[in-house]
C-alpha positions in Angstrom: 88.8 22.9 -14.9 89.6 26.6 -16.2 86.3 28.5 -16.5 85.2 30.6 -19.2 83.9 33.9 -18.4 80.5 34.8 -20.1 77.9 37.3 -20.2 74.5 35.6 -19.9 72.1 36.8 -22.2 67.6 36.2 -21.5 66.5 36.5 -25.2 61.9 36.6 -24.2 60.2 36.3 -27.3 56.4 35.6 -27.5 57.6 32.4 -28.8 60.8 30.8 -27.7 62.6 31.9 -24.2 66.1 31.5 -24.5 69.2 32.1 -21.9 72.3 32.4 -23.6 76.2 32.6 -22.3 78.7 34.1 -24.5 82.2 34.0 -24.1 84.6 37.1 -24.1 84.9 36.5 -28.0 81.0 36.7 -28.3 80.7 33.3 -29.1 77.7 31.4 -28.1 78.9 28.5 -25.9 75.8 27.4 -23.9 71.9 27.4 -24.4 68.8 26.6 -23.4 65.9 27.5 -24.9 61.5 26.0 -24.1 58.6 27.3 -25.4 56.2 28.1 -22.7 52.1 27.4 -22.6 49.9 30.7 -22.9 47.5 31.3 -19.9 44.2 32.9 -20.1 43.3 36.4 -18.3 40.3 37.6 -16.3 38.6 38.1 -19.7 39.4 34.7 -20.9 41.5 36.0 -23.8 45.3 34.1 -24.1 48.2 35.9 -22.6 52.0 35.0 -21.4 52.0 33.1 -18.3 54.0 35.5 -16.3 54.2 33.8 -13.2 56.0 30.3 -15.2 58.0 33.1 -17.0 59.2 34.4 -13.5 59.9 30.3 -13.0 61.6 29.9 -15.4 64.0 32.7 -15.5 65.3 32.2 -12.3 65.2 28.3 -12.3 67.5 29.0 -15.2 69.7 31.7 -14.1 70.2 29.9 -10.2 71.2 27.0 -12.5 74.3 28.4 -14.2 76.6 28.2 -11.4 76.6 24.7 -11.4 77.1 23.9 -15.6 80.6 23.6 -15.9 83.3 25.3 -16.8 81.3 28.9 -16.9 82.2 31.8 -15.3 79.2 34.0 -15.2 80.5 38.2 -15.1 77.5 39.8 -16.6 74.2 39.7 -17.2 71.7 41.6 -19.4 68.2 40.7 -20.9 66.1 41.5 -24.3 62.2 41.0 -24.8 59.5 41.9 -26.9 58.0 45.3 -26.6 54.5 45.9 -25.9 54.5 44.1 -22.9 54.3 45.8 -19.0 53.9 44.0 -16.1 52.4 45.3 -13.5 53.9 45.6 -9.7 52.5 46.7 -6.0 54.0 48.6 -4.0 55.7 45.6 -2.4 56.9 44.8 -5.9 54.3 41.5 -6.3 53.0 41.2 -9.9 49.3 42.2 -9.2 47.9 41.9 -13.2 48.2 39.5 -16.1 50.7 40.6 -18.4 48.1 41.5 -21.2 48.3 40.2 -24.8 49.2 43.1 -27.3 47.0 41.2 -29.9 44.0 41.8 -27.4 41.1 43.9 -28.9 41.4 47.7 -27.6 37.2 48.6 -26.7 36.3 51.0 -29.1 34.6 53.3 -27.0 37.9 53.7 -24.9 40.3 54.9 -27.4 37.6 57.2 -28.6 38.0 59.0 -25.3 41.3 58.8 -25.3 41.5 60.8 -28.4 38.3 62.7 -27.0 40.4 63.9 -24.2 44.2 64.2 -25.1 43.8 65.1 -29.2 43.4 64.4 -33.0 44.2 60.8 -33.5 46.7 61.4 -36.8 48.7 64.5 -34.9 49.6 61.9 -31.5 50.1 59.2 -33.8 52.7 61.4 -35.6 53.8 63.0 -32.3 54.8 59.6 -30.7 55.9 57.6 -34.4 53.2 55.1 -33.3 50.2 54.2 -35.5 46.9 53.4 -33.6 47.5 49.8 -32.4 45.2 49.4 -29.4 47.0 46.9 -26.9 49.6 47.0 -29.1 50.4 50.3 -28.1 51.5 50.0 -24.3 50.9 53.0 -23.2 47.3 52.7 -24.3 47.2 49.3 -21.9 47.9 51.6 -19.3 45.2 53.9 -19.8 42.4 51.4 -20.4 43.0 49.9 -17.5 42.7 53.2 -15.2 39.3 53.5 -16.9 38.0 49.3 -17.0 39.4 48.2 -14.3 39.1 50.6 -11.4 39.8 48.1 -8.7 43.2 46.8 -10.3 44.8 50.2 -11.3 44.9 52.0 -7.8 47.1 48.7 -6.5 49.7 49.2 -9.3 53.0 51.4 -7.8 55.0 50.5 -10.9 54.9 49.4 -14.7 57.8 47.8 -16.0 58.0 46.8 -19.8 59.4 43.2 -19.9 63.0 43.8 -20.4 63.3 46.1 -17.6 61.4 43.4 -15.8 63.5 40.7 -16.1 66.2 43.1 -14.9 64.5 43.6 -11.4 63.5 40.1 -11.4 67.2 39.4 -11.3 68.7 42.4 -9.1 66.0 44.4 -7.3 66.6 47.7 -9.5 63.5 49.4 -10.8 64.4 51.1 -14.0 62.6 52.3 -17.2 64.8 52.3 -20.6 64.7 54.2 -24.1 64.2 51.6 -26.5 61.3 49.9 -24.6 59.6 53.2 -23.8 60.2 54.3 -27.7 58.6 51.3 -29.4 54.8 52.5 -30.6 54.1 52.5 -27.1 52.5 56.4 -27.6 54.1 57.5 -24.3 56.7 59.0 -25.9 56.5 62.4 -27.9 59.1 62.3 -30.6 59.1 66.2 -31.1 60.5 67.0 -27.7 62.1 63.8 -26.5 60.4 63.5 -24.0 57.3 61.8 -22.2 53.7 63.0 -23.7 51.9 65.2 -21.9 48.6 63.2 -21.7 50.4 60.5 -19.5 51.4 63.5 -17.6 47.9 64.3 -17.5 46.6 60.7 -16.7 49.4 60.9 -13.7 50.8 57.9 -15.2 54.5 59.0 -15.3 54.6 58.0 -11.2 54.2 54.3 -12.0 57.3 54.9 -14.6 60.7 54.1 -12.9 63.5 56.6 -13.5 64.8 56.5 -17.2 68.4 54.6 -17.5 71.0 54.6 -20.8 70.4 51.5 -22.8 74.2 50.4 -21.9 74.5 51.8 -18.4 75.0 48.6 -15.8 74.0 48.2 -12.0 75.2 46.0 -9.7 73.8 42.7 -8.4 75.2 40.3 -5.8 75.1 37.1 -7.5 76.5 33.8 -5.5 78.9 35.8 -4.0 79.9 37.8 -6.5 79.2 41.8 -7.7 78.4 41.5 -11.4 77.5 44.6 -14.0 73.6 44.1 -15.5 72.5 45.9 -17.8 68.9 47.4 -18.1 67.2 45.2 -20.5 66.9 46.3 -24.8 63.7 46.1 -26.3 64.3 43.4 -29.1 64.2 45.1 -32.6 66.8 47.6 -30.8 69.1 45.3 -29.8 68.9 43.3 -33.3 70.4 46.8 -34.5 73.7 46.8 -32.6 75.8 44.4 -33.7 74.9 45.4 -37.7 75.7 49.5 -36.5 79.3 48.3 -35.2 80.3 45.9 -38.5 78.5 47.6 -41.2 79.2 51.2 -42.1 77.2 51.3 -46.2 73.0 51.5 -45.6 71.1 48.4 -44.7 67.9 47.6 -43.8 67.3 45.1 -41.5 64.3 42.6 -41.8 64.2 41.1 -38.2 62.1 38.5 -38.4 60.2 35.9 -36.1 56.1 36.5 -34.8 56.8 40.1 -36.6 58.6 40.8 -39.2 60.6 44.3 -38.9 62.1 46.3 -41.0 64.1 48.7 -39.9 66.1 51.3 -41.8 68.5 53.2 -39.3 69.8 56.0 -42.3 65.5 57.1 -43.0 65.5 60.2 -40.9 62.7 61.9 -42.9 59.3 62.7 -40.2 56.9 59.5 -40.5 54.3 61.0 -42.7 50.7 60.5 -42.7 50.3 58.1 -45.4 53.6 56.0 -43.8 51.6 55.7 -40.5 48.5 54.4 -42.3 50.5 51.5 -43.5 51.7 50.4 -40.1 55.0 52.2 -40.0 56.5 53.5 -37.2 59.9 54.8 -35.7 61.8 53.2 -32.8 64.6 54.6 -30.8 68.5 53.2 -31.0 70.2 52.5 -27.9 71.8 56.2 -28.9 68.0 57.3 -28.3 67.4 58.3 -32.2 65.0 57.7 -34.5 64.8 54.0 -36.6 62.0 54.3 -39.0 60.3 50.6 -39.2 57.5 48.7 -41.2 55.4 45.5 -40.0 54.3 42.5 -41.3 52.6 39.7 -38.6 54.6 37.2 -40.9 55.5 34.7 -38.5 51.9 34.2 -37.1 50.8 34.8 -40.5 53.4 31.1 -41.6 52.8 29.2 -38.5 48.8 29.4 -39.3 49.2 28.6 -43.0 51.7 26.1 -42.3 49.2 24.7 -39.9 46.3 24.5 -42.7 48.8 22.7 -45.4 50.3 20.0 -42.5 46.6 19.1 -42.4 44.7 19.5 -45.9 48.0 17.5 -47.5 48.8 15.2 -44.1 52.2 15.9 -43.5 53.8 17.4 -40.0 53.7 20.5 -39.4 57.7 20.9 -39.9 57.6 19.5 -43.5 58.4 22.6 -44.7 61.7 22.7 -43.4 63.1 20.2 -46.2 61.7 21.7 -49.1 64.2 23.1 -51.8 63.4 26.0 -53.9 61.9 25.2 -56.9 61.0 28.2 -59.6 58.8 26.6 -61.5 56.5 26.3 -58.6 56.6 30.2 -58.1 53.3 31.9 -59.1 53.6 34.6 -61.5 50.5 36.2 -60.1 50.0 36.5 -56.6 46.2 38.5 -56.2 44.0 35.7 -54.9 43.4 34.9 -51.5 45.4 31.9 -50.3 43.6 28.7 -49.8 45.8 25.1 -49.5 42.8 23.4 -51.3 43.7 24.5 -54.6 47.1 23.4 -55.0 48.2 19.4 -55.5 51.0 19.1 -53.1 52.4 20.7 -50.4 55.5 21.8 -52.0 53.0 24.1 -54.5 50.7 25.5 -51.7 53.9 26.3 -49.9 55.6 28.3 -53.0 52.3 30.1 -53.3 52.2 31.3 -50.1 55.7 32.0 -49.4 55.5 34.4 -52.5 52.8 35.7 -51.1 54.3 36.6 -48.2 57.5 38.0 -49.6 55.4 40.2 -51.7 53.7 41.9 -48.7 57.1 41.8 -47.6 58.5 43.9 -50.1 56.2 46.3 -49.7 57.1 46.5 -46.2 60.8 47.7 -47.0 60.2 49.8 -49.5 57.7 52.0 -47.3 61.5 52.4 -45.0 63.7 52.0 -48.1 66.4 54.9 -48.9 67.6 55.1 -52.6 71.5 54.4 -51.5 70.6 51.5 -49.9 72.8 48.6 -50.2 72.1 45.8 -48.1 69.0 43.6 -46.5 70.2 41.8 -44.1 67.4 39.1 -42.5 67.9 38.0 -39.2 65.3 35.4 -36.9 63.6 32.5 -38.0 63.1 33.3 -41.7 66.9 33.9 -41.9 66.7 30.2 -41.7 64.4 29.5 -44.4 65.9 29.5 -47.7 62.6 29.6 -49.9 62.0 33.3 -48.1 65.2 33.9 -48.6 65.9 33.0 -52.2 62.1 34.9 -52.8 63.2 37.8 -50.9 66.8 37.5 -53.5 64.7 37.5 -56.1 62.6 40.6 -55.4 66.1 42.9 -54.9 68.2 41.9 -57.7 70.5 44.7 -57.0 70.8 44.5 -53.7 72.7 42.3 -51.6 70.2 39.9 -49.5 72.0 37.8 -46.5 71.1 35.9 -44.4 73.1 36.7 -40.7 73.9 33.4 -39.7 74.5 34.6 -36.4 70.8 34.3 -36.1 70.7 35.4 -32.3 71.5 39.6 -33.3 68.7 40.3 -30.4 70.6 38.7 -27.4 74.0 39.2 -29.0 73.2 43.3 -28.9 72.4 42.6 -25.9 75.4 41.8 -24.7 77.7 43.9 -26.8 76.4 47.0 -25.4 77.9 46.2 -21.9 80.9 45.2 -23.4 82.9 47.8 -21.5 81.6 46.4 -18.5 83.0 43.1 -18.5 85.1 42.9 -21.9 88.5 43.8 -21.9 89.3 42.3 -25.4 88.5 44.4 -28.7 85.4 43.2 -30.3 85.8 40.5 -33.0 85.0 42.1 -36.5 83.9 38.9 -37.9 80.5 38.1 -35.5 78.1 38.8 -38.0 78.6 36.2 -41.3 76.9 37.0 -43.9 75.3 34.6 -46.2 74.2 35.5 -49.7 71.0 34.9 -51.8 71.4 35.5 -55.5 68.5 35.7 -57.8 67.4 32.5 -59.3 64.9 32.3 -62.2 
């Protein structure tokens, strides 16, 4: 049997973890995808199970040679940011790899600022609002200062991208996109590394800094193959909408977060921006992406949790529904509570345009005037009420859906196209469907 060559994509989300193979036309033509059960850490709170994580990546990836008719030639991984593990110096995982919803102590950040600065000029200096756990970089320094035990027996801190990178080849590497993501680490004004990690002599435990579509190489059964150092998701979503589309988009990647990221805003995050959760992220080309956040995926799966059991359906009902207008609430102010509505289909309505509401206030704290496009890619890509709603709210813009609905893993592996690609890249990858407004 001829064998198709492929790149093999790890797409780590704090939901779903997926290994995908595309072919040299980046086609998808094998997946496998499991959701994974949280663990608890040493303070009891919920976190990724790092060590099944490890399990599971490599059960996976030693698999491939045997499914047939794949030829595995490259290799390259994308995760969520906010996420380091933790490594001695004989590269065992000594730590949990900590929770970014995890409270931040209060009287730890205020010596953080105590000692490094004003809160509002880092913030601005590093395009990262205050986040706590959420920022990484603050992970690192709370735990030099709680747990004095653990830090001294870390050697290196990879965020999870890079990570799955060593786990599959052995190379140590930091990258722009991960370190760039409100991680405060990174100072915005000079490009470079802050100078209070300097100062915490964290930058030791911070592998050498490699271009998002540089490649090593690994010895895989028997073979040499190009891998690339891991993309911090939002980045990578970016890439394949940067080759195809040339007029300004934002897009609204969207699965436990919902981002929106405008890659034509160059204008300096201002104060007020910051307050409102925005931030910047770097491209692959290291430049600024000014972004906005909504917790809209954890904010659905909870709701949708409360309506499968106040109106006793399953949890998935909401899949089926079709859009109906009439069910749309004209005023959205009140707090959402299921108990108030006679059916599923209106609770779902309400709190869908609730949602897209706080949505479009998202985007327009990013939004340029000659913007043209939204583009939504993830989960809610899939879900036509937020999409017609989303329509609906940008009449004269053109709202799509990508039905590729994998940009994260397919940047991934467009990026080391010249690696192991020798075709041109298909221009038609990224299918748009469109959402008019309905009334």
């Amino acid at each position: 049997m001829k064998k198709t060559p492929v790149i093999a994509v790890f797409d780590i989300g704090k939901t779903n973890k997926k290994l995908l193979c595309f072919d040299p036309d980046y086609r998808i033509v094998w997946e496998r995808s499991e959701a994974l059960p949280e663990t608890i850490d040493e303070d009891g709170f919920p976190c990724e199970d790092i060590r099944a994580l490890v399990g599971w990546i490599l059960n996976n990836f030693r698999a491939l040679p045997a499914e047939p008719g794949l030829e595995v030639q490259a290799v390259n991984a994308t995760a969520y940011g906010a996420s380091f593990v933790f490594l001695d110096e004989n590269l065992e995982i000594v730590a949990p790899l900590y929770n970014y919803l995890k409270p931040y102590p209060d009287d730890i950040l205020e010596g953080f600022f105590k000692q490094h600065g004003d809160r509002h000029e880092l913030s601005r200096q590093t395009a990262s609002p205050v986040l706590g756990s959420l920022n990484s970089g603050l992970q690192l320094y709370r735990l030099r200062y709680e747990k004095p035990g653990l830090f001294p027996l870390i050697r290196y801190a990879l965020h999870l991208p890079q990570f799955i990178i060593f786990l599959l080849s052995g190379r140590l590497c930091s990258e722009i996109t991960s370190t760039g993501c409100h991680t405060m680490l990174w100072d915005f004004d000079r490009n470079r590394y802050c100078d209070w990690a300097e100062q915490e002599d964290l930058l030791r435990l911070l592998p050498p800094t490699e271009a998002a579509d540089a490649a090593f190489l690994m010895h895989f059964e028997g073979c040499t193959l190009p891998v690339g150092t891991g993309l911090h998701d939002s980045s990578a979503a970016l890439i394949p909408y940067h080759i195809f589309e040339k007029e300004p988009f934002i897009l609204l990647s969207t699965g436990t977060w919902n981002i929106a990221l405008n890659p034509f805003n160059h204008q300096p995050l201002s104060s007020a921006e910051l307050e409102q959760d925005c931030l910047c992220y770097l491209s692959t080309a290291g430049k600024p992406v000014k972004a906005a956040r909504l917790f809209a995926g954890h904010a659905h799966d909870q709701a949708v949790e409360q309506m499968a059991a106040h109106f006793e359906k399953e949890k998935d009902y909401y899949k089926n529904l079709e859009f109906r207008p009439e069910l749309v609430p004209t005023s959205n102010g009140t707090p959402f509570d299921p108990s108030e509505y006679p059916d599923f289909e209106s609770a779902y309505h309400t709190f869908l345009a609730k949602l897209v509401e706080q949505q479009e206030q998202k985007i327009e704290l990013v939004r340029t005037q000659e913007l043209r496009h939204i583009f939504v890619d993830g989960r809610f890509s899939h879900n036509p009420l937020f999409m017609q709603l989303l329509a609906n709210a940008y009449p004269n813009l053109e709202v799509s859906a990508a039905t590729v609905g994998q940009a994260s893993a397919l940047g991934a592996a467009l990026v080391l196209h010249k690696h192991w690609n020798e075709q041109a890249v298909p221009t038609d990858l990224i299918e748009r469907l469109r959402y008019n407004p309905v009334t």
